[in-house]
C-alpha positions as CSV (number, residue, x, y, z in Angstrom):
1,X,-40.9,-18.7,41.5
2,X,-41.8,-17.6,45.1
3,X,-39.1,-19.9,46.8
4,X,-36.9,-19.2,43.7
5,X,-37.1,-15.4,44.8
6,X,-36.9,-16.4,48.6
7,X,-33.3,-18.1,48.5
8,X,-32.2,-14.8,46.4
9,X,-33.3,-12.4,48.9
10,X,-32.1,-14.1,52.0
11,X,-28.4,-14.6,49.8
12,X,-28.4,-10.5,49.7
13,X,-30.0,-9.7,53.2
14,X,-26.6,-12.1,53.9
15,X,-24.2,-10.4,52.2
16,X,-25.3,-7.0,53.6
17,X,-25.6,-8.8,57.3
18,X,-21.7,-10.2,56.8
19,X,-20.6,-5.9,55.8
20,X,-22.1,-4.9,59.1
21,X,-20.3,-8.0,60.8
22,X,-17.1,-6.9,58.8
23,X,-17.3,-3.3,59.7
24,X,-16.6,-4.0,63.3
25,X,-13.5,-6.0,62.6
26,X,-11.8,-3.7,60.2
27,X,-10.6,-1.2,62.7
28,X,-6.9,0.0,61.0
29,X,-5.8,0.0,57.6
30,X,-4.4,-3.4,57.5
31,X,-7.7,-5.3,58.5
32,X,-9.9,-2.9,56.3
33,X,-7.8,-3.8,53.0
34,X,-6.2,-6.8,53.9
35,X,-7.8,-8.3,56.4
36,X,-5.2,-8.2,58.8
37,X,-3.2,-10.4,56.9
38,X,-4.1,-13.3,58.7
39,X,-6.3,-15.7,56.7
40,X,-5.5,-19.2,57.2
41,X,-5.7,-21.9,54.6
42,X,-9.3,-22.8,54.1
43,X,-10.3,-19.1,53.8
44,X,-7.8,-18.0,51.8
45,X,-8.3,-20.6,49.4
46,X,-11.9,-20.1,48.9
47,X,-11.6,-16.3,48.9
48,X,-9.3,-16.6,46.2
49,X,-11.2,-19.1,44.0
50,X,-14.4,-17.0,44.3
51,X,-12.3,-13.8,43.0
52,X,-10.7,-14.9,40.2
53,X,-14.1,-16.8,39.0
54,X,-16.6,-14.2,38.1
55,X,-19.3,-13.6,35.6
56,X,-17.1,-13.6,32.6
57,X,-15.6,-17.5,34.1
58,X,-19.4,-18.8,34.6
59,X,-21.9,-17.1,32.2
60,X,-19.1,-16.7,30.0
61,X,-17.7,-19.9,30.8
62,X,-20.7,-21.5,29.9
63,X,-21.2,-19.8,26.4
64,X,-17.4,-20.8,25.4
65,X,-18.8,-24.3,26.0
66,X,-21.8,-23.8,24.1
67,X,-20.0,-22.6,21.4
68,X,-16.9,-24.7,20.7
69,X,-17.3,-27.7,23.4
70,X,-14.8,-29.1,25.9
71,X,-12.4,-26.5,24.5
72,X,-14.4,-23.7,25.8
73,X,-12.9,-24.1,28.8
74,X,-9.8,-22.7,27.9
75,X,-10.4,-19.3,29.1
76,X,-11.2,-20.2,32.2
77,X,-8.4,-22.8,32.2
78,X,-5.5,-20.3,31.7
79,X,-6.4,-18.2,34.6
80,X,-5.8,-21.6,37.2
81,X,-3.0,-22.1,35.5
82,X,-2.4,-17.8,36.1
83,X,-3.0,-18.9,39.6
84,X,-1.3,-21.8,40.0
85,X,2.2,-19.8,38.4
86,X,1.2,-17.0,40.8
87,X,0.7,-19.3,44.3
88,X,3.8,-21.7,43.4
89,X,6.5,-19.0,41.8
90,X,5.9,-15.9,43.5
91,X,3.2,-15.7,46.3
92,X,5.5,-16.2,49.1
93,X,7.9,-13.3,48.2
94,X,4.8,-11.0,47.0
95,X,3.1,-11.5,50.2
96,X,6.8,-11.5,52.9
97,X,6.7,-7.7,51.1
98,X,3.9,-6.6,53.4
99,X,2.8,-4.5,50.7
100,X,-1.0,-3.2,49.9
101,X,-0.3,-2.3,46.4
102,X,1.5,-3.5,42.8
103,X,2.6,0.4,42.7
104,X,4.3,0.1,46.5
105,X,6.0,-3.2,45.1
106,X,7.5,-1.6,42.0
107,X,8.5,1.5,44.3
108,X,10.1,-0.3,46.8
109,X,12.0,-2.5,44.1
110,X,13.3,0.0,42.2
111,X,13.8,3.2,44.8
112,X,10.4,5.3,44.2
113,X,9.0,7.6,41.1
114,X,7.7,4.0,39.4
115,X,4.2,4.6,41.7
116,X,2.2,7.1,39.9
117,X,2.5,5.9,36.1
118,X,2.0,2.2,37.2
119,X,-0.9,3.1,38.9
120,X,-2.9,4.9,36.6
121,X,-2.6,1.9,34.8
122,X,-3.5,-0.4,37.7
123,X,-6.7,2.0,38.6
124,X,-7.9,2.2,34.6
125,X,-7.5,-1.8,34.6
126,X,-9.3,-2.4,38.0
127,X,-12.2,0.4,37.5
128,X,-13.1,-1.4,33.7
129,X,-12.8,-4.9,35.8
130,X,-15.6,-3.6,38.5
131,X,-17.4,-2.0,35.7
132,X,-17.8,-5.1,33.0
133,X,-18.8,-7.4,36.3
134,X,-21.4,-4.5,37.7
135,X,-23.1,-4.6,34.0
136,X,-23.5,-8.6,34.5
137,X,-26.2,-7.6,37.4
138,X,-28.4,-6.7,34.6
139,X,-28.6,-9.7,33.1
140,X,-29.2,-11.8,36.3
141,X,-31.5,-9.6,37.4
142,X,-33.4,-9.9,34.0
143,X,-33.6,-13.2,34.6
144,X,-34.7,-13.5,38.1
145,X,-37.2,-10.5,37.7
146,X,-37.7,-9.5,34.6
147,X,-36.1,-6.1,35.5
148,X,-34.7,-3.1,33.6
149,X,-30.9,-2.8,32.6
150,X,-30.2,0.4,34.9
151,X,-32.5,-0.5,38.1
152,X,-30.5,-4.1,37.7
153,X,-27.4,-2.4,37.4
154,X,-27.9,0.1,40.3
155,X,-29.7,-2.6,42.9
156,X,-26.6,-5.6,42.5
157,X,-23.6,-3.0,42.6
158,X,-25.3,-0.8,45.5
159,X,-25.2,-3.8,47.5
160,X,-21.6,-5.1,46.6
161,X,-21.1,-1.4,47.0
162,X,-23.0,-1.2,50.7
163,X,-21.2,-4.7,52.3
164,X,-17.4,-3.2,50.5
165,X,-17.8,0.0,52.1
166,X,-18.8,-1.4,55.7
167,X,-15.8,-3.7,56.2
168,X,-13.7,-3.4,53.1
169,X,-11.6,-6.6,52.5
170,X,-13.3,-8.6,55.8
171,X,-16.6,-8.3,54.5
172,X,-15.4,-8.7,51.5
173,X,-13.5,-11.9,52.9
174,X,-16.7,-13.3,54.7
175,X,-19.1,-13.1,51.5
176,X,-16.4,-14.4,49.4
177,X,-16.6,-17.8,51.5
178,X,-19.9,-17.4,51.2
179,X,-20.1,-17.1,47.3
180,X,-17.2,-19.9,47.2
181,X,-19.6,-22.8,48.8
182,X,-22.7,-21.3,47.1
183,X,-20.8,-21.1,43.7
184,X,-19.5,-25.2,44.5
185,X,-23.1,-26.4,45.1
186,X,-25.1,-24.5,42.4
187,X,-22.6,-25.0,39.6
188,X,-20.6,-28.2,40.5
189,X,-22.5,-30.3,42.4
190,X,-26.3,-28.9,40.8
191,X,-26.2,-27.5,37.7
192,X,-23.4,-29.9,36.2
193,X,-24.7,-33.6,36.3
194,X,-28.8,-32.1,35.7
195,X,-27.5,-30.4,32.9
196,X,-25.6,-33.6,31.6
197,X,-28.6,-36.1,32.6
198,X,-31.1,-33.6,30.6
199,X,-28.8,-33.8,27.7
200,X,-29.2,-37.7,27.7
201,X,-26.0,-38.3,29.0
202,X,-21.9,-38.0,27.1
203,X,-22.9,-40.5,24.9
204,X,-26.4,-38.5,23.5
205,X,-23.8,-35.7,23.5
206,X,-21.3,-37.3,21.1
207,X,-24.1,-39.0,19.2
208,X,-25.9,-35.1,18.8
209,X,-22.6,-32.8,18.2
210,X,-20.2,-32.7,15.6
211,X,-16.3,-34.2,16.5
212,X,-14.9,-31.0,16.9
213,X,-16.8,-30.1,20.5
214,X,-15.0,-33.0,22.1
215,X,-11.3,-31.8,20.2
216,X,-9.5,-29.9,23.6
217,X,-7.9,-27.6,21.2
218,X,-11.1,-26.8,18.4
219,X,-11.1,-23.7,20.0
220,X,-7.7,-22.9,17.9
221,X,-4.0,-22.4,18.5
222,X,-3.9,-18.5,18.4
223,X,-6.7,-18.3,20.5
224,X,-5.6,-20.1,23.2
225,X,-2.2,-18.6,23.0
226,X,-3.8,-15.3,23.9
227,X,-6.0,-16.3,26.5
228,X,-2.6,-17.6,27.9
229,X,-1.1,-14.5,27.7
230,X,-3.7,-12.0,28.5
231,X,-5.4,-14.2,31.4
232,X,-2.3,-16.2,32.6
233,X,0.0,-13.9,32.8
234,X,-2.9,-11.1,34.2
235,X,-3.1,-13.5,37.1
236,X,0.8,-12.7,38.1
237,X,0.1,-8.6,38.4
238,X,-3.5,-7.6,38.7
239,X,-3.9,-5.8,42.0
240,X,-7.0,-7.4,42.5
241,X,-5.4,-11.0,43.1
242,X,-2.2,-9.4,44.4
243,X,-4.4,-7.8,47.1
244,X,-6.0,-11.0,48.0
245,X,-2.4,-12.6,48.3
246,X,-1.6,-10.1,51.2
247,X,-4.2,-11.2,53.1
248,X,-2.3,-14.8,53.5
249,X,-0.9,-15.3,57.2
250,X,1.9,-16.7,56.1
251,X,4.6,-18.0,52.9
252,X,2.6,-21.4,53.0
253,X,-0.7,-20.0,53.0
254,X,0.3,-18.1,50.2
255,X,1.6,-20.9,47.8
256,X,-0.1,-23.9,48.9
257,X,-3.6,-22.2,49.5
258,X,-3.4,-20.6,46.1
259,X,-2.2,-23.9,44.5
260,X,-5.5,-25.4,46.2
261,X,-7.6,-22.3,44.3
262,X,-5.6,-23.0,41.2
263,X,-7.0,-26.4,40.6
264,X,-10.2,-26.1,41.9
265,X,-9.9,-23.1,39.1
266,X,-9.5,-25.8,36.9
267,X,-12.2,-28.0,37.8
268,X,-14.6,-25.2,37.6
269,X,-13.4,-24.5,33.6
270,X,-14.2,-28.2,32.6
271,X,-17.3,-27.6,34.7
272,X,-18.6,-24.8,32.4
273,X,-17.7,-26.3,29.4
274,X,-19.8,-29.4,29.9
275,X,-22.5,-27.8,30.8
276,X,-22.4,-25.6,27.3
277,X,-21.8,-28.5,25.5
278,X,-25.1,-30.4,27.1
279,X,-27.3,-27.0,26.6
280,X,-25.8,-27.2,22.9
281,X,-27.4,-30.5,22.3
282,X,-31.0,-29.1,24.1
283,X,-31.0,-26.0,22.7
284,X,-29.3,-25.8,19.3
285,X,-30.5,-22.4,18.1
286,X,-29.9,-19.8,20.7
287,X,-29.2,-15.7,19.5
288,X,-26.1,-16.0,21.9
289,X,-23.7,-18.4,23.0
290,X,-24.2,-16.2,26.6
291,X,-28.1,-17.4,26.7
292,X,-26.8,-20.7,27.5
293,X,-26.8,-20.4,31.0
294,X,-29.4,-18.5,31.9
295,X,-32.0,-20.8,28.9
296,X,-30.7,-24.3,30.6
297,X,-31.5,-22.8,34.6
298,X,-35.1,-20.9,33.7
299,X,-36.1,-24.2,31.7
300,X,-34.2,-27.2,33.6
301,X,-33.6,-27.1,36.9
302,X,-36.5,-27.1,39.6
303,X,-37.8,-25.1,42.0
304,X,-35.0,-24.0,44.7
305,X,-32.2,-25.7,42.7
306,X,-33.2,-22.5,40.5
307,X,-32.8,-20.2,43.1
308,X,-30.0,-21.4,44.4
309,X,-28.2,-22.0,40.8
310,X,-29.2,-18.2,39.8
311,X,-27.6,-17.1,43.3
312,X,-24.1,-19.1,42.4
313,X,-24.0,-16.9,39.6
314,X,-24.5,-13.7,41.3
315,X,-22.1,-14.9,43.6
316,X,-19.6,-15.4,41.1
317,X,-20.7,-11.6,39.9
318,X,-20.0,-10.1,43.2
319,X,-17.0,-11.9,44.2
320,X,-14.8,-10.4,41.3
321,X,-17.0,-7.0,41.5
322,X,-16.4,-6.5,45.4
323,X,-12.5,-7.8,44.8
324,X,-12.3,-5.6,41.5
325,X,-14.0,-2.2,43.7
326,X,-11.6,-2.7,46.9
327,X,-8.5,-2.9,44.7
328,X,-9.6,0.2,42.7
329,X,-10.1,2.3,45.5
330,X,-7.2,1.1,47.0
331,X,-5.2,2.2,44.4
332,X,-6.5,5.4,43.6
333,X,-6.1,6.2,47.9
334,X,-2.8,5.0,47.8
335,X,-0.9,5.3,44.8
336,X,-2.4,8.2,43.2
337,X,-4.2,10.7,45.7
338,X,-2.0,10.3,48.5
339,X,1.0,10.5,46.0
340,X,-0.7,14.1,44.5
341,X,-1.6,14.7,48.2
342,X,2.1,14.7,49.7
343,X,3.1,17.1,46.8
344,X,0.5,19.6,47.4
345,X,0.1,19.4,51.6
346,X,3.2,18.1,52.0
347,X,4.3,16.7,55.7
348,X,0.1,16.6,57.1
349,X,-0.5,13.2,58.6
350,X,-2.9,12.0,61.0
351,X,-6.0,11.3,59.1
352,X,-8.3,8.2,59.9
353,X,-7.2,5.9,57.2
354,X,-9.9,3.4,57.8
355,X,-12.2,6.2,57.6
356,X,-10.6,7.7,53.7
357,X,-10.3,4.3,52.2
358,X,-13.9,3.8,53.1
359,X,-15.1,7.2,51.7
360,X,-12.5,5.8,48.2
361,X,-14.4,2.9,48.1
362,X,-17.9,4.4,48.5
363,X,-16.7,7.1,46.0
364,X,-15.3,4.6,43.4
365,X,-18.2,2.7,44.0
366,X,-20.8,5.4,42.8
367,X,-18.3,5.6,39.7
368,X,-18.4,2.0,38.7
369,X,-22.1,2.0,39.3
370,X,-22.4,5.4,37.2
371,X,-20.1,4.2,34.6
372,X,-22.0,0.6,33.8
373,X,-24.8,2.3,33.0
374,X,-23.2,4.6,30.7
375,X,-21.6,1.5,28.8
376,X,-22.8,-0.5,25.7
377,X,-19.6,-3.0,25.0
378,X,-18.4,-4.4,28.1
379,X,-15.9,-7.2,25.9
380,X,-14.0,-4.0,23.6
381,X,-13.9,-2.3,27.4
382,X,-12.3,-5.2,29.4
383,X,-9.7,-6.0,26.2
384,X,-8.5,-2.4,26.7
385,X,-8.1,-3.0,30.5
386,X,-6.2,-6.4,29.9
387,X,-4.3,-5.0,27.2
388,X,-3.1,-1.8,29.2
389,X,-2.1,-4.0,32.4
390,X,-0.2,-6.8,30.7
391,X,1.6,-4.8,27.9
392,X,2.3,-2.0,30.5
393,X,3.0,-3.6,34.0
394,X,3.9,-7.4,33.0
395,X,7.9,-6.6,32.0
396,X,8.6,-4.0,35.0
397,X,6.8,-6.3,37.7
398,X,8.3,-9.9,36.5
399,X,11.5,-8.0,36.0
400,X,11.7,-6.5,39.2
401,X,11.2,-9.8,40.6
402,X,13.7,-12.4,38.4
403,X,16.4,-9.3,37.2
404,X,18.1,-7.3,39.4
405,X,19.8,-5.3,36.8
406,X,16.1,-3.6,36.0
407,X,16.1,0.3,37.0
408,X,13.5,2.7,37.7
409,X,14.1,4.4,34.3
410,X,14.0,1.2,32.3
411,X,10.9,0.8,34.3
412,X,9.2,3.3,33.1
413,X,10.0,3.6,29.6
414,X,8.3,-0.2,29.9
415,X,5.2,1.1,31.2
416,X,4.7,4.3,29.1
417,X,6.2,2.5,25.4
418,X,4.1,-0.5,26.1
419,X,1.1,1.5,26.8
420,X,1.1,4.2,23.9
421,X,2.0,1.0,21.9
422,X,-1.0,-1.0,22.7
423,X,-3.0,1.8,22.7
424,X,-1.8,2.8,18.8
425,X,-2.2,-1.1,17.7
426,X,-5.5,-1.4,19.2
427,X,-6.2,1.9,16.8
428,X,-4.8,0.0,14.0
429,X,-5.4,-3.9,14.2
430,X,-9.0,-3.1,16.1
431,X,-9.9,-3.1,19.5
432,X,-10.7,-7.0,19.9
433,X,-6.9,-8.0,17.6
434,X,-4.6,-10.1,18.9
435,X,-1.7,-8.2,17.9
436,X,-2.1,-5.2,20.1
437,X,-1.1,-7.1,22.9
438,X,1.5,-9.1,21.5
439,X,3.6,-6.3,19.9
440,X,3.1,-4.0,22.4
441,X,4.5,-6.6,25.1
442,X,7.3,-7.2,23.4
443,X,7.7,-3.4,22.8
444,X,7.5,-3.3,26.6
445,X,10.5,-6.2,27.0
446,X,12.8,-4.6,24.9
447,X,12.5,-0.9,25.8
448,X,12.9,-2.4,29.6
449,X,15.9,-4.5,28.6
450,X,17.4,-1.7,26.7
451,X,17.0,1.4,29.2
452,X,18.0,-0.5,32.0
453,X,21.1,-1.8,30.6
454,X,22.2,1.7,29.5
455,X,20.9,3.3,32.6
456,X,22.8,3.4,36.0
457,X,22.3,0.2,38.0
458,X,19.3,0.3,41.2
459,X,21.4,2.1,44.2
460,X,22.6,-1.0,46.5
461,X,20.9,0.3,49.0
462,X,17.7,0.0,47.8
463,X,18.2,-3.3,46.6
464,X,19.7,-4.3,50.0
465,X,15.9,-3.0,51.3
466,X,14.5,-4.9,48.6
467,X,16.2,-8.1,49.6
468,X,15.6,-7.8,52.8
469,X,11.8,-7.2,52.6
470,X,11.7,-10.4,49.9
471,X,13.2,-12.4,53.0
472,X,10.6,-10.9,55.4
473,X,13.2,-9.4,57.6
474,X,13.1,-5.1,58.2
475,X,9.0,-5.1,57.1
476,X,6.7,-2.5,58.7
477,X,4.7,-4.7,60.7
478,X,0.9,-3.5,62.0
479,X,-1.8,-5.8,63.7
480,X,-0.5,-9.1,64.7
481,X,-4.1,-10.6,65.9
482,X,-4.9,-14.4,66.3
483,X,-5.2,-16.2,63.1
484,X,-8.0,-17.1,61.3
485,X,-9.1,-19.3,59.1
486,X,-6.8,-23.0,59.6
């Protein structure tokens, strides 16, 4: 295991060398959460790729596969096809905004006083994201080192927490490519054909497992219809991905580097649920669908591969963990203390904002770290987050976007009904129900439809600002550096 252990060391001494790197390129606000918003193609694609596809996409991935077969990839699969809808419809507008969060968006569309409630709902949905993907440490660390739950937990998310707090989004940006190419070569180009060849091949496979783990919809109707709405449409307004589209130079970046991350999105998914399907046939009896990974790298692969296979999956850990954190902190800087900040010292400015959003992100940091230690059921967490953010924020955000009749007040009657309603269904149907988050969306619709048509229509003026903005004319404009990334 020595050289195992060697190419996992030198991948974190790397990730903490690329926070000091990023630390002396994030010198205002824009660079330090958005990287200036100057990524070029090739970065932005990969950066985007490696956030969206975590834990959850590869261990997880993996065990879906295991499980149910080519049709595992489904969950995995709708959040490309989140992507794609995101990159193609509405990147280009999102990121001619020249925003820095979901809250700003909703405020600028519909005149102020939509910030606050949305985000409280954005922070609760990014802090359980960084949580569920800081408890994944623990089990890659188990792995690697045989190593207890908490010092797992606290070594992985110190370090996302060390290279995050240093550079914000350009480290974040730099060991994102990183975990992108590592994450390509350990899964895709390693761990896929070994694991397939150890099986015996797709015809062993077929011969071994029963019809149904080569049917592309065994997983079931209703389940894929609600990883389409809870993962595809979670792609269109988390403010994790939403913060990653800001860092695009440009409209084209936006769509067509997105579009790029979309399908390799999709790649990966049939990627995972191969290899699930070939550990199936080589180990039929596991406790867990989720041992599948971790069984079919400790027994198959060889020395280094190992290594480097284990390190694709901590990559695909921190990616969404250091993406989750920044967004988080972000959020609870910008949309919720500096909102309860103006109230109470009203008119102070000033401050070094590189300098707060780094102690937010240190601060948020110790929380998520704190917080995944506390927690037992990291699934019944993360379905609360989803839940929250799509029955809440889905209606007022799309509407914002495609209605101009929506108003602030029908707004946020969306975000509070749909909330208390999910909330109250998850209480009734069970935490892990499907129903939850489809009543308590359409609760969300119609309260939104209804308010706003019996409300007063957005002042013109606002919505002049609004157009404006969309056509990326009349946009406060900082840091206009060279371009990186072509």
């Amino acid at each position: 295991m020595a050289v195992d252990y060697t190419v996992i060391v030198v991948y974190l001494v790397g990730m903490l060398a690329m926070g000091w790197w990023g630390m002396r390129r994030a010198r205002s606000k824009s660079e330090f959460l958005v990287a200036g918003r100057r990524l070029g193609p090739a970065m932005y694609s990969g950066t985007m790729a490696a956030i969206v596809l975590g834990g959850a996409s590869t261990i997880g991935g993996v065990g879906l596969g295991y499980q149910y077969g080519l049709s595992g990839a489904w969950m995995v699969f709708t959040i490309g096809l989140g992507l794609l809808a995101l990159s193609v419809f509405f990147s280009a507008r999102i990121a001619r905004l020249k925003v820095y969060t979901v809250s700003e968006m909703l405020d600028l569309r519909y005149g102020g006083r939509a910030g606050m409630i949305s985000g409280l709902v954005m922070w609760a949905y990014t802090l359980m994201l960084a949580v569920t993907s800081t408890i994944a440490y623990a089990t890659i660390f188990d792995v690697l080192f045989d190593m207890n739950r908490t010092v797992a937990i606290v070594l992985g998310g110190t370090i996302v927490v060390a290279y995050s707090t240093l550079g914000g989004m350009w480290s974040i940006t730099l060991t994102d490519m990183v975990q992108f190419v590592v994450k390509t070569i350990g899964v895709l180009l390693l761990l896929l054909p070994i694991a397939v060849v150890k099986a015996g091949g797709f015809s062993e496979m077929k011969a071994q497992l029963p019809t149904s783990y080569f049917d592309p919809l065994g997983i079931g109707g209703e389940t894929i219809f609600t990883y389409v709405l809870i993962y595809t449409f979670g792609m269109l307004i988390g403010q994790d991905i939403w913060q990653r589209v800001f860092t695009a130079r440009g409209d084209r970046t936006a769509k067509w580097g997105g579009t790029v991350a979309g399908t390799y999105c999709l790649v990966y998914a049939l990627a995972g649920a191969v290899i699930g399907t070939a550990a199936k046939v080589m180990y039929p009896k596991l406790g867990s669908p989720d041992d599948a990974f971790a069984t079919i790298v400790k027994d198959e692969l060889p020395i280094g591969v190992r290594g480097l296979v284990l390190a694709a999956a901590l990559a695909a850990v921190m990616s969404t963990s250091s993406g989750a954190l920044i967004a988080c902190a972000t959020v609870a800087n910008n949309d919720i203390w500096s909102r309860l900040r103006g109230i109470v010292r009203r008119g102070e400015e000033g401050q070094d904002e590189v300098k707060g959003n780094r102690v937010f992100i240190l601060i948020m940091g110790v929380g998520v770290i704190g917080t995944a230690i506390a927690l037992n059921n990291v699934v019944e967490a993360l379905t609360v987050a989803y839940n929250l953010l799509v029955a809440g924020l889905l209606v007022p955000i799309l509407g914002g976007l495609l209605w101009k009749r929506g108003t602030v007040q029908g707004a946020l009657a969306a975000v509070v009904v749909g909330g208390l309603a999910v909330i109250g269904l998850m209480a009734s149907y069970g935490i892990l129900a499907n129903e939850p988050v489809y009543y308590g969306l359409l609760a969300s619709l119609a309260v939104y439809v209804v308010v706003s048509l019996l409300t007063k229509p957005t002042d013109e003026a606002v919505l002049a600002t609004w157009r404006e903005r969309l056509a990326g004319r009349g946009a406060p404009v900082a840091d206009e550096p060279a371009t990186v990334g072509a």
